[in-house]
DRENMARGU-142540 format. One record per atom (N, C-alpha, C): x, y, z; residue in one letter. Coordinates in pm, whole numbers, plus 50000, padded with zeros to 5 digits. Layout:
! residues N
XYZA...
This chain:
! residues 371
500864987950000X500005000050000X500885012450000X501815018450073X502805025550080X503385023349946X503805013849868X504325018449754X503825021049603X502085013549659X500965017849579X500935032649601X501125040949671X500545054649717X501855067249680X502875060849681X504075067449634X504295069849464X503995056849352X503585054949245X502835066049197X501955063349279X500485071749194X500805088049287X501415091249343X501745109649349X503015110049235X504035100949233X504645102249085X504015108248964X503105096548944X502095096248834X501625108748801X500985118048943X500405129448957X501325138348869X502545136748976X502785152148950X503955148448784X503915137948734X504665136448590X503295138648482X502045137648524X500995142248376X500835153948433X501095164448527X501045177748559X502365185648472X503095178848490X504275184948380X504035177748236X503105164948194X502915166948065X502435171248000X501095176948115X500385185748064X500835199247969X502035206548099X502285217648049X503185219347969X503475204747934X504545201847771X503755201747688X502285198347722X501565198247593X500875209947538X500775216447628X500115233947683X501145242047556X502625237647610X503435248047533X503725241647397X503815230647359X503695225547244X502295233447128X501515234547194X500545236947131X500665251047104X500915264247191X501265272247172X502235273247124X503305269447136X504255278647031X504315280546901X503135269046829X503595275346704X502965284746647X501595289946733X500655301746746X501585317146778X502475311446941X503415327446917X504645326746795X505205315146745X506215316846666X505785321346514X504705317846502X504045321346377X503445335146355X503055342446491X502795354146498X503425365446437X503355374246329X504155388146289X504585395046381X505955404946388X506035411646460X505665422146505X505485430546594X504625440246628X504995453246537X503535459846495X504125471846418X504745482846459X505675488846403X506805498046480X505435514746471X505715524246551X504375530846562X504425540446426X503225545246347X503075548946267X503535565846291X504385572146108X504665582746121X503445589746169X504005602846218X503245614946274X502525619646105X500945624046140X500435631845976X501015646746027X500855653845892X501225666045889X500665676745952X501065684646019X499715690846080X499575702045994X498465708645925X497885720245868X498475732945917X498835742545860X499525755645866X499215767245818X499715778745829X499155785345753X500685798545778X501405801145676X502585804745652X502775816845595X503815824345625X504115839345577X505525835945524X505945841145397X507065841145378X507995857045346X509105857245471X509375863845480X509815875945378X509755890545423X510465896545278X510785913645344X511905914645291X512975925445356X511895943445290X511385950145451X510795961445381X511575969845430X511375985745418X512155995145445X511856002245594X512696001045677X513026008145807X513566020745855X513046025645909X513746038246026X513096042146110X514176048246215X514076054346358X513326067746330X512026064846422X511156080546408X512066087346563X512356105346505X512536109546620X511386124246613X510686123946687X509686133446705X509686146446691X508896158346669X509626174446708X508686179246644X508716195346664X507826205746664X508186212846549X507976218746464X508696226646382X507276235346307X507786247346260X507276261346230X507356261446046X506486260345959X506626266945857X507056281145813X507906278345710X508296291945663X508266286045531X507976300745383X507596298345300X509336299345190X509706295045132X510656291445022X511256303845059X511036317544960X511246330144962X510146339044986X510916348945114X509806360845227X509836371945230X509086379345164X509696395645176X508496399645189X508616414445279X507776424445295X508186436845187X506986437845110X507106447344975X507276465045083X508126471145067X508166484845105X508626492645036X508276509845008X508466520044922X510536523144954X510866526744859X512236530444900X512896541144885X511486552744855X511546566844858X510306571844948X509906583844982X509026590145034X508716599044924X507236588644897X506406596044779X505086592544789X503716601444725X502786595844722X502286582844634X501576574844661X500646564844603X499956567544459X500226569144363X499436571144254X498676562244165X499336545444215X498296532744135X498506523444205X497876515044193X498026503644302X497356493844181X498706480144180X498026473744040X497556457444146X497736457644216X497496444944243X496066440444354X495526428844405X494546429044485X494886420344605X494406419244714X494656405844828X494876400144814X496196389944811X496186375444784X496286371544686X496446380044594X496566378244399X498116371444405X498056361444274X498986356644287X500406364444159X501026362344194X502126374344086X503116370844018X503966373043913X505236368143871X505896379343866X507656371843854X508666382443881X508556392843780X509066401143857X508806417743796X507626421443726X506456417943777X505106423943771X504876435043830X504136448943757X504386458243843X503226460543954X503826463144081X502426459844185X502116480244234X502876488844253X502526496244304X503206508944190X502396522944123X503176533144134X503416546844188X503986552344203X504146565344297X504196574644195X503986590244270X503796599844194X505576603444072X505296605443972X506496606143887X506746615343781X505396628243816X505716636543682X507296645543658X507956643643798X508856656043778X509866647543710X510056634743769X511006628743688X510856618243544X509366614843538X509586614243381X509726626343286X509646641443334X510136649843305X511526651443221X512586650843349X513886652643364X514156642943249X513556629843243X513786616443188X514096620343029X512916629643021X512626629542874X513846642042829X514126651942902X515676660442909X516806652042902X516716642542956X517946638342972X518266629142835X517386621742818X517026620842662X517406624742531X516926639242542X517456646542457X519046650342478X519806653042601X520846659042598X521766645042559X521506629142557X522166621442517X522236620542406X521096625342299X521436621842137X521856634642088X522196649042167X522806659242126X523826654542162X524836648642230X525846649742279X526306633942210X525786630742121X525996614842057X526326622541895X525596634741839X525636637741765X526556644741731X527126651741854X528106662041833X529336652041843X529636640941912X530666633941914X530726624141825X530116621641700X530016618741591X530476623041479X530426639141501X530926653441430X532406653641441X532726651241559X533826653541605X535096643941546X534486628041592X534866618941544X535056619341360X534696617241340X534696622341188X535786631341159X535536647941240X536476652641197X537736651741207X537916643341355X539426636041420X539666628941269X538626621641225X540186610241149X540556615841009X539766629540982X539946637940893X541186647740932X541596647641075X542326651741170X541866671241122X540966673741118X540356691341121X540186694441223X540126683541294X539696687741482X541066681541599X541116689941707X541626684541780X541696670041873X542406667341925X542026652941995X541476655742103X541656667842178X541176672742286X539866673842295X539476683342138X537926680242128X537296667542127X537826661142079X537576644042024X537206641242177X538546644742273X537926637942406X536766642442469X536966654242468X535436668842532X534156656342475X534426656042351X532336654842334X532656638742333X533726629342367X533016618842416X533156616742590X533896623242638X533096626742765X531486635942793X531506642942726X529746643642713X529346635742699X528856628142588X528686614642576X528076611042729X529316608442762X529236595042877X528616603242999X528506611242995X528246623143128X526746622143114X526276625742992X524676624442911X524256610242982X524956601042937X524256588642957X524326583843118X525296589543168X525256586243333X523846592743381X523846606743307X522626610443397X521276607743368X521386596943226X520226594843196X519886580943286X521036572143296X520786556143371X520346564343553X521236577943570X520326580343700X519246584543717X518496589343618X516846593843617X516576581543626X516986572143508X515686558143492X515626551043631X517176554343734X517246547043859X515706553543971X515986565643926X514986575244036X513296571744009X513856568543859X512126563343838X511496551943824X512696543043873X512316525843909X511926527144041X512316539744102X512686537844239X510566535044299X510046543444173X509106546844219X508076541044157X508376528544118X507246515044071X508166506244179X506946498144218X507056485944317X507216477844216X507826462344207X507426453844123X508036442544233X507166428444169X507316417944269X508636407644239X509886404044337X510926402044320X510586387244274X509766378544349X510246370244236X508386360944235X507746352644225X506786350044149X506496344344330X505046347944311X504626342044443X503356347344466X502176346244617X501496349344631X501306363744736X500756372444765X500556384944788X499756383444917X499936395045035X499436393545142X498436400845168X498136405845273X496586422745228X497696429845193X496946442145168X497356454845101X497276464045246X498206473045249X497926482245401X497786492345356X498046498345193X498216509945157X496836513145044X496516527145037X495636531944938X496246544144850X495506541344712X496076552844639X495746572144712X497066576944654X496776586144736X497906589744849X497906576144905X498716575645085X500256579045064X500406586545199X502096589445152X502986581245233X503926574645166X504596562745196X505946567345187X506486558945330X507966563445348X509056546145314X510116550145326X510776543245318X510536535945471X510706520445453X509966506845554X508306509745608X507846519745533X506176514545547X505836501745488X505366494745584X504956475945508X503736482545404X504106479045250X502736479045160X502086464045158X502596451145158X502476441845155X503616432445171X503016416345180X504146407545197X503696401845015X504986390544985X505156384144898X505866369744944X505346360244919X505446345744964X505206338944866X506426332644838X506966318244736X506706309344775X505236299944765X504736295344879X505036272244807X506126277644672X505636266444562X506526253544682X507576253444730X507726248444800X508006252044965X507966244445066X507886253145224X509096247245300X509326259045388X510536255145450X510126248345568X510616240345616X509926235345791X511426233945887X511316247545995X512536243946056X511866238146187X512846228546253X512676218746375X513936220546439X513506216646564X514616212446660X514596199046722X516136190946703X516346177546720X517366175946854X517536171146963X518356171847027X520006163146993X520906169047008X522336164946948X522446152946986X521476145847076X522406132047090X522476127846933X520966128746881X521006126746741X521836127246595X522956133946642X523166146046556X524386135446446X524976126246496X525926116546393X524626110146290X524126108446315X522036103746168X522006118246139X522006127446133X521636140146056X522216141845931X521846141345834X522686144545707X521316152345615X521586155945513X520986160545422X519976148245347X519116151245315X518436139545259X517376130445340X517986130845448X516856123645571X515526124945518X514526115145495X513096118945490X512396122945648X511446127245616X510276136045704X509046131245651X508546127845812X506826136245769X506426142745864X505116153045829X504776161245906X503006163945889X502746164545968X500936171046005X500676178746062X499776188446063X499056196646192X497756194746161X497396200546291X495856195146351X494686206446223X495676217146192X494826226446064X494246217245925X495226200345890X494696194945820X494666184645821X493886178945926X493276168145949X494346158245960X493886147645877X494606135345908X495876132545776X495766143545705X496436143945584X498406148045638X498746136345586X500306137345603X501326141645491X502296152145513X503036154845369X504566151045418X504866146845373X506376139045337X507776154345233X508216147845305X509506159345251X511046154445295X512166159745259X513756159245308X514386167445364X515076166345489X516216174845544X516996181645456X516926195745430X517876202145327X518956205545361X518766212445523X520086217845578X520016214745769X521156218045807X521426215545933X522346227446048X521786230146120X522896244346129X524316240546185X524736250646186X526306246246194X526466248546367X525366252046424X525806253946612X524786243746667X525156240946763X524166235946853X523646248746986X522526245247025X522436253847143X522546250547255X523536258247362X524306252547431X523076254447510X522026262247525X520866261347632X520136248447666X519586247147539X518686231647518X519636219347473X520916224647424X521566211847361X520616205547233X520026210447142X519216211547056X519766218146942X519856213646790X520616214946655X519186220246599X519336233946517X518396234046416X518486230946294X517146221946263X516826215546137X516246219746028X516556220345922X515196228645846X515076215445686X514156212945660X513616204645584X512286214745492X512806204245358X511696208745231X510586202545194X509706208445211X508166204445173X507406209045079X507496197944941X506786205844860X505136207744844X504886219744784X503366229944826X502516226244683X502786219944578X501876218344449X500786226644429X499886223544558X498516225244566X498586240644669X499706239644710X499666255644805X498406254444904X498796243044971X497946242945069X498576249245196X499296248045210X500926249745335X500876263745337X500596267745485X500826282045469X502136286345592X502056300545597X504006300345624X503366301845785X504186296645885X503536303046024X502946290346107X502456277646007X501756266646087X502826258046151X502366259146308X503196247946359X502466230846330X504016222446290X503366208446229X504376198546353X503836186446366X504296177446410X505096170546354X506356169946344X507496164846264X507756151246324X507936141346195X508826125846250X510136129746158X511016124546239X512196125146121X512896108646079X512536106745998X513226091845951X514706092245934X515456085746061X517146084746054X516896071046050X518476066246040X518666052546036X518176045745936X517676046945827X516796043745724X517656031945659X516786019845669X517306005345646X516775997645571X516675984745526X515955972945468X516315957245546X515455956045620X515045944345724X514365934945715X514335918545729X513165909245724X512105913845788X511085914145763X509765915445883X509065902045908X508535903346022X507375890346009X506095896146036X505155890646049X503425896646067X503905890146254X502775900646322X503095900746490X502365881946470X501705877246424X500975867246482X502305854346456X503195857646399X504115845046419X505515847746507X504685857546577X506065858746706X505455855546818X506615846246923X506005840047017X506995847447120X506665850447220X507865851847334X507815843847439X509115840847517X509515828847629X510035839347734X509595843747827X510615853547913X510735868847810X512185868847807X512735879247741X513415874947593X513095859347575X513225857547440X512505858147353X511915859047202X511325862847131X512065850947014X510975839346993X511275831946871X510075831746747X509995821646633X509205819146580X509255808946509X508575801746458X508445782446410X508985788046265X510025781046237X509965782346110X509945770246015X509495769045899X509335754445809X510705757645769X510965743645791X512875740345683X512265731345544X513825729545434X513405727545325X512755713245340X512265702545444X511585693145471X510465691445453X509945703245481X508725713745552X508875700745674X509145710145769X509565702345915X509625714745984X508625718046132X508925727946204X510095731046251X510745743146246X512045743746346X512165755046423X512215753246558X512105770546664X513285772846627X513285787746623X514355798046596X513815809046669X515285810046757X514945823046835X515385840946766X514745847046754X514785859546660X515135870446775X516115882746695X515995893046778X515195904246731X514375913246763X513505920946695X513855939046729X513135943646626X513775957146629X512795964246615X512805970846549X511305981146529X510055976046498X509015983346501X507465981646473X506695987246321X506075983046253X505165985746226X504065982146162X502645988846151X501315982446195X501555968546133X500995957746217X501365948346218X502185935046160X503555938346156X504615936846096X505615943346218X506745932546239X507475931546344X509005931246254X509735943546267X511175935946183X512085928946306X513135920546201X513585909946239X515225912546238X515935918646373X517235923446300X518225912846334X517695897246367X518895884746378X518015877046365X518535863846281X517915849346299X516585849646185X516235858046119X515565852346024X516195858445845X516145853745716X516195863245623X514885858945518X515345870545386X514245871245303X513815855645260X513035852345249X512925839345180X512355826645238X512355830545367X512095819845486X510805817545538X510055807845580X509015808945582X508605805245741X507225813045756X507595810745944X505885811745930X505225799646028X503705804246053X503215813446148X502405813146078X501235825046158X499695821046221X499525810546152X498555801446219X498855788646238X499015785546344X498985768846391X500075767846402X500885776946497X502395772946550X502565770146682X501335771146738X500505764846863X500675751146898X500215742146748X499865729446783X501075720046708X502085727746672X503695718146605X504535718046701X505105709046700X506575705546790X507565706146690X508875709846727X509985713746704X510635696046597X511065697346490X510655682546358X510085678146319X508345682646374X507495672946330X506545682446219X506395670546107X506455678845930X504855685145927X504465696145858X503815704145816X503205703445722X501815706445701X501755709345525X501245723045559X501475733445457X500965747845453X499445745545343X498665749145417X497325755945381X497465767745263X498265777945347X497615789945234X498735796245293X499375803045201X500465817745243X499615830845306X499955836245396X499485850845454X500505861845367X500005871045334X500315875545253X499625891745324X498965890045403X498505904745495X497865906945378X496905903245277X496025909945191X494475907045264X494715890345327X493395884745305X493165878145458X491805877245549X491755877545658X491555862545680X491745855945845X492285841945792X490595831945782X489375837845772X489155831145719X488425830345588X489045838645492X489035839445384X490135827645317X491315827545390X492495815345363X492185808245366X491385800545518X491085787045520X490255782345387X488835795045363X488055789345269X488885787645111X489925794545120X490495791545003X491545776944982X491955776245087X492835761945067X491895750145087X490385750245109X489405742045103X489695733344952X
């Protein structure tokens, strides 16, 4: 009985292990036959929507006040003490050079004028006589000299009448527009009585003051713009012509004066305008603000490589404007960086672009177009 009972736990535990010879027999050729597991599928592309970069024109605005003045400024005044006898011009009429605007009384000396006149073609005639008879030699040389110093004596005093009687027509120095009138015919006018102004109004002067830190960017040529509140929202553009040669040691402040041209003669002399002055004037990548991201105090943006594969690049940035950010490190012309959906890419993983931004068209006008 004891070795009946020893037998049969043998027995047991040898079909417990044939079992699990037969267990794995049966399985293995189920796992050996099995494929291997699939390695995980590429990443899809994620949708984009892309600006490609492109170099526009830059500069440093520096701000300032500045005063119109008109091209060429004169106050018209008499330059004898005489009465008013015509007055050719009206308010504000516009004039060209040597037009005559005012005349004064002149009978005594178109008088003299018309004497003096005569004593030049007597004294032309007689030294004609003379001449003649010199090379006939009947006359002296002495005479010869006598009547062509008459002559010239005649004609001095005739160029000084015509002086005395320019003196006494106004005429306008050089082509421009006319201010009121202060004078009436009649009125007796001295030398620096204001009769009127005259203003060359075709282009305008605009002087400003810039402070010298500025003053190595100052050159000739600098563009400008300028407005005042007299016309609205309308901006006129012009160039630095000149620069003065001092600074002021009070304000530490250089005066500027810049040209603005008047076509339309809207610009009048006297308006204070709000001046930008464009220094530093450059050509820079820009990007549109929506594909700049900042980390802290860094400032990057996703850019597609020739893979189309996202890649962060950290950018340094420089000036502003309306919405357009320039780029003065780390990006150039040609490069392409998103503007939508740089949110949802990681740094290698590939892209497809939707639609270029192009700042014409709003984004969802894009989407419906890359539909």
């Amino acid at each position: 009985m004891q070795y009946s009972g020893s037998w049969n736990a043998k027995l047991s535990d040898g079909g417990e292990m044939a079992l699990r010879l037969i267990l794995l027999l049966l399985i293995a050729p189920v796992v050996l036959g099995q494929p291997a597991a699939r390695a995980n599928p590429a990443p899809k592309p994620v949708p984009v929507i892309a600006h490609e970069v492109a170099d526009k024109a830059f500069s440093d605005r520096v701000e300032a006040l500045g005063t119109l003045r008109a091209n060429e400024s004169v106050v018209l005044t008499a330059s004898v003490t005489e009465t008013v006898s015509a007055i050719h011009f009206d308010d504000g009429q516009r004039v060209k050079a040597g037009q005559l605007l005012v005349e004064m009384t002149s009978e005594e000396e178109h008088a003299l004028l018309e004497e003096a006149k005569v004593r030049v073609a007597e004294a032309e005639r007689q030294y004609e006589r003379v001449k003649l008879l010199a090379k006939q030699q009947t006359a002296s040389e002495s005479l010869y000299d006598e009547r062509k110093r008459d002559v010239e004596t005649a004609r001095a005093s005739l160029a000084a009448l015509e002086s005395r009687l320019a003196d006494r027509l106004l005429r306008a120095p050089f082509d421009g527009v006319l201010g009121l009138r202060n004078i009436s015919p009649g009125a007796l006018v001295e030398p620096g009585d204001e009769i009127t102004t005259l203003d060359d109004d075709s282009v305008m002067k605009l002087d400003f003051s810039v402070p010298s830190l500025f003053l190595p960017d100052l050159q000739p040529g600098l563009g400008i713009t300028a407005r005042a509140r007299a016309y609205g929202n309308r901006t006129f553009e012009g160039e630095v012509s000149g620069i003065d040669s001092r600074v002021n040691p009070g304000t530490r402040s250089i005066q500027v004066r810049a040209i603005l041209p008047n076509p339309d003669r809207v610009l009048k002399p006297g308006v204070l305008m709000q001046v930008e002055l464009l220094r530093n004037p450059r050509r820079s990548p820009v990007v549109p603000e929506e594909a700049l991201q900042q980390q802290g105090s860094d400032h990057f943006v996703v850019v597609i490589d020739a893979d189309d594969k996202a890649e962060r690049r950290t950018v340094s940035i420089g000036a502003r404007l309306p919405g357009f950010v320039e780029i003065t490190e780390g990006l150039a012309a040609g490069d392409r960086v998103i503007t939508h959906g740089n949110d949802k890419v990681r740094p290698g993983q590939p892209v497809t672009v939707k639609a270029l931004d192009d700042g014409s068209r709003g984004l969802q006008e894009m989407l419906e177009s890359s539909e």
